[in-house]
DSSP file (Angstrom, degrees, kcal/mol; ACC not computed):
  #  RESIDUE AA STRUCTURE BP1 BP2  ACC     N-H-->O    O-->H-N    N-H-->O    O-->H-N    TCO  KAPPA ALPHA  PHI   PSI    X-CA   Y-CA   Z-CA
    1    1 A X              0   0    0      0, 0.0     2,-0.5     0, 0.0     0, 0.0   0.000 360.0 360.0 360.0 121.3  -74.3   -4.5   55.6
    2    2 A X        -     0   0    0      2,-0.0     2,-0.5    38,-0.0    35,-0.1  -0.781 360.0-154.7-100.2 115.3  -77.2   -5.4   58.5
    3    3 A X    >   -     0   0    0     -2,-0.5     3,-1.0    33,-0.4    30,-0.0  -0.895   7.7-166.0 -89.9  86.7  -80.5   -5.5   56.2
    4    4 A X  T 3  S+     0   0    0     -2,-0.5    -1,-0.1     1,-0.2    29,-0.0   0.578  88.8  63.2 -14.5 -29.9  -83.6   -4.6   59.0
    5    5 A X  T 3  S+     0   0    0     31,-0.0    -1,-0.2     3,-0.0     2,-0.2   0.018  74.5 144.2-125.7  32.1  -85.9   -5.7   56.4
    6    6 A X    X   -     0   0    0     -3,-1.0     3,-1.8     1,-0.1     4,-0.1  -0.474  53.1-137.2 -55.9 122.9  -84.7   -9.8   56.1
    7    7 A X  G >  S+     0   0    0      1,-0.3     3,-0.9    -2,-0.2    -1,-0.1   0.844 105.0  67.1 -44.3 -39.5  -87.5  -12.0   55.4
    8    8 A X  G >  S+     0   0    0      1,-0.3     3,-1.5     2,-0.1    -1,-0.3   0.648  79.1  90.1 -72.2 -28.8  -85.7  -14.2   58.2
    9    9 A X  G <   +     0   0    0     -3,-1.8    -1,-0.3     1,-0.2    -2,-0.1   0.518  63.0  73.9 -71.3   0.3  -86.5  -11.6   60.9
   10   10 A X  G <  S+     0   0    0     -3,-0.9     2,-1.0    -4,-0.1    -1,-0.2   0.597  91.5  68.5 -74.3 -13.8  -89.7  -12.8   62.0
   11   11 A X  S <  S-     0   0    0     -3,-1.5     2,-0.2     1,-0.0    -3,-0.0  -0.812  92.5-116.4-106.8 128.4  -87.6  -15.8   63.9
   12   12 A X        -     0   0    0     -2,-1.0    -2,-0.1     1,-0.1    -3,-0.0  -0.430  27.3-110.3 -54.2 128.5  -85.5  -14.7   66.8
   13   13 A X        -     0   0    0     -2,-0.2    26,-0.1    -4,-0.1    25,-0.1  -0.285  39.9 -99.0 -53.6 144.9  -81.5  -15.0   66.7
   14   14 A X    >>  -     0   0    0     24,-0.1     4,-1.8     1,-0.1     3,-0.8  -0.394  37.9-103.1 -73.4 154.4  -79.8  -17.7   69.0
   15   15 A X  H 3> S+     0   0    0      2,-0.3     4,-2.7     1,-0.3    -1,-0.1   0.882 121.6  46.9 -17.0 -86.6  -78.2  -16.4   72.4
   16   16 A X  H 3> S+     0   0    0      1,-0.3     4,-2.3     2,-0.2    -1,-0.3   0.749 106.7  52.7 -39.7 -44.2  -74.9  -16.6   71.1
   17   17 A X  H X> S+     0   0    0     -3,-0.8     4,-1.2     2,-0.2     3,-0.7   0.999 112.6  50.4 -59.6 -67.0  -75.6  -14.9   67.9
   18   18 A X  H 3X S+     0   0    0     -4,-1.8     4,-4.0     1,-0.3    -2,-0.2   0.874 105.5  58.0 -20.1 -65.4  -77.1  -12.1   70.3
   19   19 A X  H 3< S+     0   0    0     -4,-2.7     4,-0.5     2,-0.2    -1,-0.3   0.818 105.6  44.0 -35.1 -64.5  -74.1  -12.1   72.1
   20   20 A X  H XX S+     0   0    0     -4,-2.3     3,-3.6    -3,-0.7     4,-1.4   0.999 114.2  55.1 -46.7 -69.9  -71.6  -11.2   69.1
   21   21 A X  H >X S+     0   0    0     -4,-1.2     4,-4.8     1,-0.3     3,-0.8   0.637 105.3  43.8  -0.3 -92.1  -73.7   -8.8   68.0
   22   22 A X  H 3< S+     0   0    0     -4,-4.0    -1,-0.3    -5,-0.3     6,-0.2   0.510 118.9  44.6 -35.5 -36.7  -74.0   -7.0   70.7
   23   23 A X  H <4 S+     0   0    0     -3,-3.6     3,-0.3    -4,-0.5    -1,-0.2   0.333 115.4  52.3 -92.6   5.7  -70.2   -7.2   71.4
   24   24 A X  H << S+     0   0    0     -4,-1.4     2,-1.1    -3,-0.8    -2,-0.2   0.820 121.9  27.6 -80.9 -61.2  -69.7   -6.5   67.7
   25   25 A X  S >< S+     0   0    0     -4,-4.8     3,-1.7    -5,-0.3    -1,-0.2  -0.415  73.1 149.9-100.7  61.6  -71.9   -3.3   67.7
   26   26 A X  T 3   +     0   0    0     -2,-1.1    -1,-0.2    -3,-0.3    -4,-0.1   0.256  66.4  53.8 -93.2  48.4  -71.3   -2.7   70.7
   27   27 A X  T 3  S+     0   0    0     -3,-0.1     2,-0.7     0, 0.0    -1,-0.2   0.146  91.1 110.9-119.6   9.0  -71.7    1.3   70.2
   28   28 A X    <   +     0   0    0     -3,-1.7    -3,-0.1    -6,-0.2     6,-0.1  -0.695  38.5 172.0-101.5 118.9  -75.4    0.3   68.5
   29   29 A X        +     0   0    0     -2,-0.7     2,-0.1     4,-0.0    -1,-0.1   0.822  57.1  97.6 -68.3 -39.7  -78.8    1.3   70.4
   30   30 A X     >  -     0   0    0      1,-0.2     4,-1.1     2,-0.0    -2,-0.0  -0.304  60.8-165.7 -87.7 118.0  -80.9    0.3   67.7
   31   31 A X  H  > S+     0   0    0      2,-0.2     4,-2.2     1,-0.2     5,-0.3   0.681  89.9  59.1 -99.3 -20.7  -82.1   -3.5   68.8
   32   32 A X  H  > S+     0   0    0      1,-0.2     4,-1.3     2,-0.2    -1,-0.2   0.920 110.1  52.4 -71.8 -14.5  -83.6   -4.6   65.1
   33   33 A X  H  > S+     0   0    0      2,-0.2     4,-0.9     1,-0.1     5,-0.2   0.835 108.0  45.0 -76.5 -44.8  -79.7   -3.7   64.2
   34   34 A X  H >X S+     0   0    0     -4,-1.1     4,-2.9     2,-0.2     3,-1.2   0.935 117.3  45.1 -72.2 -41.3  -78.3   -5.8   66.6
   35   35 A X  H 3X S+     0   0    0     -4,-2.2     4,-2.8     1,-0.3    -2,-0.2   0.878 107.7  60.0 -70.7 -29.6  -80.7   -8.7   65.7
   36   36 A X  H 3< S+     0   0    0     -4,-1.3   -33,-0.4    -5,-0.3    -1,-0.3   0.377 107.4  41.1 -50.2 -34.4  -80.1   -8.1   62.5
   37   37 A X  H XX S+     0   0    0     -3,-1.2     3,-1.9    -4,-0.9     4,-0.8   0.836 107.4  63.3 -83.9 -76.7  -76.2   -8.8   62.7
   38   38 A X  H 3X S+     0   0    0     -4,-2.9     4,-2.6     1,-0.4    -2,-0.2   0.775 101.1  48.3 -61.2 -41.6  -76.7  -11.5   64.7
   39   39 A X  H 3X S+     0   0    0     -4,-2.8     4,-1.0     2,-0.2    -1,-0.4   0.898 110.6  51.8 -58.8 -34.0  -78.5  -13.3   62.1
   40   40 A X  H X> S+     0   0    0     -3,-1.9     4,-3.8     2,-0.2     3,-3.3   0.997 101.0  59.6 -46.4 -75.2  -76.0  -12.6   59.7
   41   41 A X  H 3X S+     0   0    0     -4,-0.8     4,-1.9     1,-0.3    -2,-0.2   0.773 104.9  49.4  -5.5 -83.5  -73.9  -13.9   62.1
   42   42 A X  H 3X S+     0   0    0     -4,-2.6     4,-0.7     2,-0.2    -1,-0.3   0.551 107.4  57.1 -32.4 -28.0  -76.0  -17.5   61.9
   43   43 A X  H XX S+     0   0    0     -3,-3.3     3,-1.4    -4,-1.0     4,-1.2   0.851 108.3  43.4 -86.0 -50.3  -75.8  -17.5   58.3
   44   44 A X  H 3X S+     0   0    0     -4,-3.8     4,-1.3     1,-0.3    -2,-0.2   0.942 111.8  51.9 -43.5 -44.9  -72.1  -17.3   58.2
   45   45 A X  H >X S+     0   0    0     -4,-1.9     4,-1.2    -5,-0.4     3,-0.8   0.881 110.5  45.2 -77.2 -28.8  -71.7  -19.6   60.6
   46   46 A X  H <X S+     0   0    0     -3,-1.4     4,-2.7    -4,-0.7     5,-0.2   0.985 115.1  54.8 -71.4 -57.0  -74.3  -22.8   58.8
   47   47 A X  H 3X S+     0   0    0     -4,-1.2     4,-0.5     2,-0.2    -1,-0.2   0.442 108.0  40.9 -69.2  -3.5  -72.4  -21.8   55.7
   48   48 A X  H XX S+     0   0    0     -4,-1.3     3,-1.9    -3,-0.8     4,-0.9   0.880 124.4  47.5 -72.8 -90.0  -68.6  -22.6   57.8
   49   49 A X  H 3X S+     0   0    0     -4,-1.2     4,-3.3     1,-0.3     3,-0.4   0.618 112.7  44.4 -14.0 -67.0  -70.8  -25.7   59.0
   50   50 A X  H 3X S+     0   0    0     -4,-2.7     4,-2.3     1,-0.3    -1,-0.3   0.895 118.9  40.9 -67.1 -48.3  -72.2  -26.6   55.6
   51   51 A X  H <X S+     0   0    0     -3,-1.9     4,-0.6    -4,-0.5    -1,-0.3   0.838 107.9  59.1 -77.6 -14.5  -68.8  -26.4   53.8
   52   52 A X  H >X S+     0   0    0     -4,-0.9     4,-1.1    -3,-0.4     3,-0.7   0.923 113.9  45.4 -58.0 -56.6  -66.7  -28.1   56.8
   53   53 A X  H 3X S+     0   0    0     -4,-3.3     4,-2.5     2,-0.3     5,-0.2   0.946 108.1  53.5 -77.6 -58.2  -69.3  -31.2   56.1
   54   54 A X  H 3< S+     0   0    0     -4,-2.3    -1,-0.3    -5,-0.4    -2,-0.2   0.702 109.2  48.0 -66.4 -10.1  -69.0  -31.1   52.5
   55   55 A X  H X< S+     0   0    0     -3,-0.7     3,-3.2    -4,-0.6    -2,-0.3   0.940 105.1  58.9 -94.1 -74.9  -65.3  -31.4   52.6
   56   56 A X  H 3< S+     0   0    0     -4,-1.1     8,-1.6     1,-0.3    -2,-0.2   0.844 111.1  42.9  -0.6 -49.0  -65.6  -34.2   55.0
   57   57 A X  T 3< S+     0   0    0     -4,-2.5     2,-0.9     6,-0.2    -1,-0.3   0.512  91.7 109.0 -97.2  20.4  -67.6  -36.2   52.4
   58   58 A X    X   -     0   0    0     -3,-3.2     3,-3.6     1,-0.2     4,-0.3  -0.604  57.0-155.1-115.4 103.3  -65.4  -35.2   49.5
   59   59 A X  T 3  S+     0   0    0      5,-1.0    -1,-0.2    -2,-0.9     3,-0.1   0.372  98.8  54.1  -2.4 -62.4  -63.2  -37.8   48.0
   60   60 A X  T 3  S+     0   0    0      1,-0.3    -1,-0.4     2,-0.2    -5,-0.1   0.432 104.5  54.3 -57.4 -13.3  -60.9  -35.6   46.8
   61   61 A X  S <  S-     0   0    0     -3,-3.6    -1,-0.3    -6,-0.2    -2,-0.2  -0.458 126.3 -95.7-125.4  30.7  -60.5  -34.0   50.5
   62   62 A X  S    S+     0   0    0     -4,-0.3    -2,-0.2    -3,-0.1    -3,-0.2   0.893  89.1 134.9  45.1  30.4  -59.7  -37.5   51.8
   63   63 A X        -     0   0    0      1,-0.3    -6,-0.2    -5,-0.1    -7,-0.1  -0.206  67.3 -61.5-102.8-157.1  -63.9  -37.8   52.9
   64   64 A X              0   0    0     -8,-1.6    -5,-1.0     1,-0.1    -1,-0.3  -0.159 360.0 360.0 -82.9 166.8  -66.1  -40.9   52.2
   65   65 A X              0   0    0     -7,-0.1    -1,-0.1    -3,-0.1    -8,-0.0   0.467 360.0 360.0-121.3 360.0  -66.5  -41.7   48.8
């Protein structure tokens, strides 16, 4: 669900995020929709990031101890 009315929207989405979007929705006019997915987009992707790391450092996952 693309929320319009994210605290977060005051900061522009990166290129790439733009990019999905845009080829995600790509039937969508509406540019606060598109930006709107793309940030989404950005959080999914720190939260891949953020758990790929934390499995790196986790003992049990063969990471640093």
């Amino acid at each position: 669900m693309v929320r319009t009315e994210d605290p977060d929207s005051t900061l522009p989405p990166a290129p790439w995020a733009l990019d999905r979007a845009a080829s995600d929705l790509y039937d969508e006019v509406d540019p606060k929709v598109v930006a709107a997915h793309a940030r989404e987009l950005e959080r999914a992707a720190g939260e891949i990031e953020d758990e790929r790391h934390d499995e790196f450092d986790d003992p049990d996952e063969g990471g640093e101890a």
